[in-house]
N, C-alpha and C positions, 0 to 999 in steps of 0.2 A: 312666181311659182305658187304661193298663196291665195293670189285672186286667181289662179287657173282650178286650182283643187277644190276653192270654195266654190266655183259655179256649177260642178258638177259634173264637167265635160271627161271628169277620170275615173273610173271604177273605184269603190272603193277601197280593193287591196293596194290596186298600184296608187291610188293615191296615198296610205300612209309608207307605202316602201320610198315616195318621191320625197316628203315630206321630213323621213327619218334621213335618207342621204343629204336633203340641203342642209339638213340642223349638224349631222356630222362633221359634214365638210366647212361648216361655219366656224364650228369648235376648234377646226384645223387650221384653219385662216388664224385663228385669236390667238394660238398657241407659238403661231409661226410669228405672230406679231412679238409675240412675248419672247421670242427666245431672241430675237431682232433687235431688240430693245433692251437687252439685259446687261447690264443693271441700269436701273433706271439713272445713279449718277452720275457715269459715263454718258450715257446719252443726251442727256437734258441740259448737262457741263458741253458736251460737242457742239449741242445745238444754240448755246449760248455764245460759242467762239464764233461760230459762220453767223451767226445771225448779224443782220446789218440794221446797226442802231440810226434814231436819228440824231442824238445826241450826239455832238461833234465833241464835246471836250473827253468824254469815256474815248471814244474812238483813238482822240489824239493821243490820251497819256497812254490807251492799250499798244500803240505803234510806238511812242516813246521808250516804253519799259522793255520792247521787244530790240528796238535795235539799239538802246543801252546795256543790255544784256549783250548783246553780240558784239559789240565796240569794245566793251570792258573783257571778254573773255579774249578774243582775239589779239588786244591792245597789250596782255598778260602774257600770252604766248610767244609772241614776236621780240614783247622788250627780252623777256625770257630767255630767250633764242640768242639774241644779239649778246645778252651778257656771259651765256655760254662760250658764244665765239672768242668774246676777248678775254674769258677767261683762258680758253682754250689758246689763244697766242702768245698770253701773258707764261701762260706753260711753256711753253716750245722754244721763247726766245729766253726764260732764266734758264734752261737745261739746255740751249742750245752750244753751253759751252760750262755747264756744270754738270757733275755728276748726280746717275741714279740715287749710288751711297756711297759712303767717305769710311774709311778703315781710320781711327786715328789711335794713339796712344797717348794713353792719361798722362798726365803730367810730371808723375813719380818715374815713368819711362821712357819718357821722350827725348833725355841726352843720352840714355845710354841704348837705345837703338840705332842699329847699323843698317846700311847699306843693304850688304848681305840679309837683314833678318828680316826685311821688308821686300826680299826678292825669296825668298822662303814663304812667306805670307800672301804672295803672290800668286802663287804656286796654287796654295791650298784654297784661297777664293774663286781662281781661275776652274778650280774642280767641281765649284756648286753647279747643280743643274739651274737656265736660266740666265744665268752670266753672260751676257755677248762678250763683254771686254772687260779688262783690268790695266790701270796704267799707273806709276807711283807719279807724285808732283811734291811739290816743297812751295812754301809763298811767304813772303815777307812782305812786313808792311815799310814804306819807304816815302820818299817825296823826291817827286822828278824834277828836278833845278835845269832852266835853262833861263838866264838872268832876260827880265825883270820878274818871270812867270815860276810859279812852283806849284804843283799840283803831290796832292796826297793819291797813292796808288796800292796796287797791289802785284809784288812781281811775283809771279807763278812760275818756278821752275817745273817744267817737262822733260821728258823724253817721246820726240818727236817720231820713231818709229810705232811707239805705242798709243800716241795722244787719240789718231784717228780714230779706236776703237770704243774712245769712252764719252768723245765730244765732236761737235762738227766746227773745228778750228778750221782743219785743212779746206772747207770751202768757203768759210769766213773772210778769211787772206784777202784781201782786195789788191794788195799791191806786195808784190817778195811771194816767197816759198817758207815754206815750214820747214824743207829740209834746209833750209840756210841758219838753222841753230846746229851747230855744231858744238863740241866741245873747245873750251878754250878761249871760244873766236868771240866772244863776251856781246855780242848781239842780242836783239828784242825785236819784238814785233811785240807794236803800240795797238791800243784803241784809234780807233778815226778820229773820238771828242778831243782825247790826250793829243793827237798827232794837232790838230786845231790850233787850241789855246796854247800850243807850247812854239809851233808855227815852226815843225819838225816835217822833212821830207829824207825820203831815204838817204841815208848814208851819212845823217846828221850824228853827233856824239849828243846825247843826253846824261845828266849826272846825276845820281840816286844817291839821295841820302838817308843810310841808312844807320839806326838810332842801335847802339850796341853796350850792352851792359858789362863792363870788367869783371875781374873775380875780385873785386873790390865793392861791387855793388854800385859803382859809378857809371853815368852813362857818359859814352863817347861814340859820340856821331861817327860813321865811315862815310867817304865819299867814294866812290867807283864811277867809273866812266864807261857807258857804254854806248853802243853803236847801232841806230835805226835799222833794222832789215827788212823790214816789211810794216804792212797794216793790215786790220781787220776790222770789222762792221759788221754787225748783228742785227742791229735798230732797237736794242737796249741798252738805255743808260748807265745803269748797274755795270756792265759788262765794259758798253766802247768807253767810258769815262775814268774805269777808274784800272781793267786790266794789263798788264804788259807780262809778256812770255819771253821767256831764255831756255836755256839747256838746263835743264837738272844740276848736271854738276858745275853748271859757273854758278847758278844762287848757292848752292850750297858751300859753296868755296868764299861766299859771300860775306858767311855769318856762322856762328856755330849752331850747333844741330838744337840745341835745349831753346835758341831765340826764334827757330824757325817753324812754322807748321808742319806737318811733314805727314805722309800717310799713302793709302791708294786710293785711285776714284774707279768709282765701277758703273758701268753700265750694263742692264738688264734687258731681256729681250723685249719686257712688257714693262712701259714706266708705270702701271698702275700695280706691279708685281711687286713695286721697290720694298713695299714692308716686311713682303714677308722672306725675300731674298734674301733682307737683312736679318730676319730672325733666323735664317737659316747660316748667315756665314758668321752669325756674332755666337752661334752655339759649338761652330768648327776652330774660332778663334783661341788662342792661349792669356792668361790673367793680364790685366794690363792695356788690353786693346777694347775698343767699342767702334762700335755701328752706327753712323745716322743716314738715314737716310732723306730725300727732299720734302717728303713732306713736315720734315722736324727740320730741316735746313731753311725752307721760304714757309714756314706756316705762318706769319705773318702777313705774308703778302695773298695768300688766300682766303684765310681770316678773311680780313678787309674786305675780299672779293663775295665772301658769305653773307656776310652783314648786309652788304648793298644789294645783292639780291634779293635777302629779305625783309628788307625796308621797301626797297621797290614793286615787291610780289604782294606787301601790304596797300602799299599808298594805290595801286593799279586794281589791288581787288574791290577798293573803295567804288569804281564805277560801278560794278556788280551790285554793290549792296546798295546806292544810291537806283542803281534800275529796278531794286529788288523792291526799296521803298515805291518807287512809282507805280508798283503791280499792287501794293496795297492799298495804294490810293485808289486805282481804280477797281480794283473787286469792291473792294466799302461802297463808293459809288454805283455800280452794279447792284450790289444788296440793295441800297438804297431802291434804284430804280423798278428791280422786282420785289420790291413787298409784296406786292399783291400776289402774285406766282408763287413766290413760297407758301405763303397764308392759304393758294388752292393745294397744293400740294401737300402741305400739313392736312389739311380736310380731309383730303382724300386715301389717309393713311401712310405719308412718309415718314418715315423716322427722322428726327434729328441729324440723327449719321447719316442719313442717305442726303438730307440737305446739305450738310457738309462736304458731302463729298459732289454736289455740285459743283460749289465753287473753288475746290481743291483742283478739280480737273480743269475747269476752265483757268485758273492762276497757272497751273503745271504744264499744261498746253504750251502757253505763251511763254513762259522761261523758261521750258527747256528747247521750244524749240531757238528761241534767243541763243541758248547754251549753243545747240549742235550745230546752228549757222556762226557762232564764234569761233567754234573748233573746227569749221572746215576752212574758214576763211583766215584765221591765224594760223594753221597749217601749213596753205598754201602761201600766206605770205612768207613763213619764215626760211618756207625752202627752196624762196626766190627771191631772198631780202639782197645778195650779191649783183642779181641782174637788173632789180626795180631801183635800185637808188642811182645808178649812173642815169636811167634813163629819168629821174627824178633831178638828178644834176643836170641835167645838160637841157632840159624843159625849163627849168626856173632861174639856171646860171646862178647857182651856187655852187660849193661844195663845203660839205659835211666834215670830211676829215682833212685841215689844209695840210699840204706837204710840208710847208715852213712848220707848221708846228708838232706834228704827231710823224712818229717813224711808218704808219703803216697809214693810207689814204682811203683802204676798202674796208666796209665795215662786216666782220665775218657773222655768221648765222652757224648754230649748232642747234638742231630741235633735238631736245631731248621729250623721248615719247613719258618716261614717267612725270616730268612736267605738265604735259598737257594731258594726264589721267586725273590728275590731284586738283589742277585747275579747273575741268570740266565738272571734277568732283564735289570740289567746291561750290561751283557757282547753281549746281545742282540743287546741296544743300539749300544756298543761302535763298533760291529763288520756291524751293520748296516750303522752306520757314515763313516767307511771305504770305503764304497760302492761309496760313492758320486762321490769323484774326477776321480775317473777313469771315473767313465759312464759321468760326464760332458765333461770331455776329449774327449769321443769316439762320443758324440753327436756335439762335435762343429768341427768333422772331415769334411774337404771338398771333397767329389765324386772326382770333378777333379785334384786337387793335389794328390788324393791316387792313381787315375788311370793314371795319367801322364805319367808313364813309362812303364807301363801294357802292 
């Protein structure tokens, strides 16, 4: 446009109107570059990520730190998930035959409560909102003799028309009926483990000895003789090893009331209700009685279960921090490699911070997206860990959980979504903390010692 106006071939009105429009629209062009390009360290950090070095070992640790990142985040989610599951069974099979909460009476009260006064109490738990069920039980500790074998147990006197609503016995039964405790008829229904080692089949006599203190303070062993009716199986230890069920009133007819446990068991509509169920029927209750409920009954067994998760959720987040250091090694190297780039860039008016925030974005890029390929891919595994591992068994002919040794063979998956918030959150964190020292590094570079030899 320039050599047409200089030659003369335009008037020269319309030549400074042409002249004014190209310079215009030039300014417009530069403006639209600039708004394209804004901020300069976002763009220059993008253009850094796509650009294809030749440099094979930058390249390698940049793909290293990226699917170390996604391996460690993913690897956190799944173990995560699985130790949910077994936590989650470890639940289901101790309450599969324990109560929500236990009504008991302190120790000043517990010979002189009746029958009666614990079907009054009854009454008045049965009236909380929340309650599915209420059932009384009694339990003595004993040891079940059948010569050469003795085993230490627990006989748990029920009432068999209420037991169903506070436990699941009645589908437990593997062998008899729940209603074949009657009164009188001095029968049990064993553990599988007890039925085992004692080498007990139905309709066998078993002999309970039970340890009885006089009003002399002396102890004197009882023995009683009772009668196998059944069996039961959970696939917890705790439970098939060491329980045995009668009627309510033959344990109690067993032993006096002050040697025995004695109380109700309750089940709640919501087992995660149990706390506050209990704060509400231990404020209905009269002097003398208290409350516990499961998580003060097995809180040792969950403990445990906390600890290991976050010992595990530590030792697993270590991959993260270990891919976090590989993104530091290669930003530093990258610095390295643009000296010169920076040094024009300082010339040409960047800040400090805006070099900084070169190599922030280009670090950020790569860990997070590390991050949000381990959260889709730990996702998805964990909420197919039931269906991938038979077909991981049966490709490799092993198996994971032996039958001979472990009650359950499949290994369960529970995603919990605030777990994979906090872990995403994390490795966020930790892959954004990598970011720093290199972009400090690259920002306290000098223009004139990069370009020294240039």
């Amino acid at each position: 446009m320039r050599l047409i106006c200089d030659t003369g071939l335009i008037p020269g009105s319309r030549r400074a109107q042409l002249w004014l429009n190209c310079r215009n629209r030039l300014v417009a062009q530069d403006a639209h570059r600039a708004r394209m390009f804004h901020p300069l360290s976002i763009f220059v950090g993008l253009r850094y990520v796509r650009a294809r070095t030749h440099k094979f070992f930058v390249s390698f640790i940049t793909w290293a730190s990226l699917v170390g990142v996604c391996v460690g985040v993913a690897a956190l989610i799944v173990i995560l998930s699985v130790m949910n599951g077994f936590e989650d069974e470890l639940r289901d099979r101790l309450l599969s035959l324990g109560a929500h909460a236990r009504v008991v009476a302190s120790a000043s009260r517990a010979g002189a409560t009746t029958a009666q006064d614990w079907q009054r109490l009854r009454h008045i738990v049965s009236a909380v909102p929340e309650v599915a069920g209420v059932a009384p039980y009694i339990e003595l500790q004993a040891l079940a003799v059948r010569t050469p074998e003795m085993l230490p147990v627990v006989l748990r006197g029920i009432d068999p028309r209420a037991e169903g609503g506070v436990d699941d016995i009645g589908r437990a039964v593997t062998e008899g009926h729940l209603s074949d405790l009657v009164p009188g008829s001095n029968r049990v229904i064993i553990g599988a483990v007890i039925a085992q080692r004692l080498g007990l089949i139905l309709g066998d006599p078993v002999t309970m000895l039970i340890p009885i203190v006089d009003a002399a303070g002396a102890p004197t062993p009882a023995l009683r003789e009772l009668k196998v009716a059944g069996t039961f199986e959970v696939g917890f230890q705790d439970h098939d090893a060491t329980l045995m069920f009668a009627h309510i009133d033959d344990v109690r007819a067993l032993a006096p009331a002050v040697q025995a446990s004695q109380g109700l068991r309750i089940r709640c509509s919501d087992v995660w209700a149990a706390p506050r169920v209990a704060a509400r029927v231990r404020a209905l209750l009269p002097a003398g009685f208290e409350v516990i409920d499961w998580t003060v009954d097995h809180a040792t067994y969950f403990r445990a279960v906390r600890i290991e998760k976050t010992m595990m959720a530590l030792i697993l987040l270590l991959i993260v921090a270990v891919a976090a250091f590989n993104i530091v090694a290669m930003l530093v190297m990258v610095v390295t490699d643009k000296r010169t780039d920076i040094a024009i860039l300082r010339t040409f008016g960047a800040s400090p911070r805006r070099v900084m925030g070169v190599f922030i974005t280009q670090g950020l890029v790569i860990g997070w997206l590390g991050v949000l390929l381990g959260v889709a891919l730990g996702v998805l595994l964990a909420l197919n860990v039931e269906a991938i591992v038979p077909v991981l068994e049966r490709t490799f002919r092993f198996q994971i959980m032996d039958a001979d040794v472990y009650y359950t063979t499949s290994i369960p998956s529970d995603l919990s979504w605030s777990n994979v918030v906090w872990i995403g959150a994390a490795a966020l964190m930790l892959t954004g903390f990598a970011t720093l020292y290199p972009a400090l590094r690259a920002a306290r570079t000098a223009p004139a010692e990069a370009l020294r030899y240039e």
